[in-house]
Steps between C-alpha positions, in 0.01 A plus 500: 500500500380587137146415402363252306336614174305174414202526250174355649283371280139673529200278378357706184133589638252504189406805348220690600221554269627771164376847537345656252522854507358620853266152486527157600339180363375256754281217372260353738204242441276733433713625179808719455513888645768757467502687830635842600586581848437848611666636811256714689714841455356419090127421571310846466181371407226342694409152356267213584679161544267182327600281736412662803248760383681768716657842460895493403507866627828726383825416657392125525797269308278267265552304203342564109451198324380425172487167276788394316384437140516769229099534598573663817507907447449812732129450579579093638762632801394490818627601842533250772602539879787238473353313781214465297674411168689194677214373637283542207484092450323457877265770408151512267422804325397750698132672387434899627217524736471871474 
């Protein structure tokens, strides 16, 4: 019995959010952020995360972020356990005790 070749119809899913370059935009209440992911086999630096105040030790996948407007340079990114970045909105800024 030959098969039926019929065409379903697939609902189009929206786009994701454009990439730009190696960076994504995300906008959020508290203002717009590009955002870099970094895989853990690419973090070989030791950083401090703002919104926990801990370590992101080498080898630790994290995420860069900096602000979206033409303001935002080299010396504005900073490196965020992901964890931390998506939960940033629950949190209050963290102050160092040490």
């Amino acid at each position: 019995m030959p098969r039926r070749n019929r065409h379903r119809t697939r609902r189009a899913e929206p786009p994701g959010p454009p990439v730009v370059g190696w960076q994504q935009p995300e906008s959020a209440p508290d203002g717009e952020w590009l955002v870099r992911r970094i895989p853990g086999d690419r973090s070989t630096k030791q950083y401090r995360c703002p919104g926990c105040d801990h370590e992101i030790r080498p080898g630790t996948a994290h995420v860069v972020v900096w602000p979206a407007d033409d303001t935002g340079g080299v010396a504005d990114r900073r490196h965020w356990h992901e964890s931390c970045w998506q939960t940033r909105h629950r949190r209050r800024p963290t102050s160092r005790y040490w």
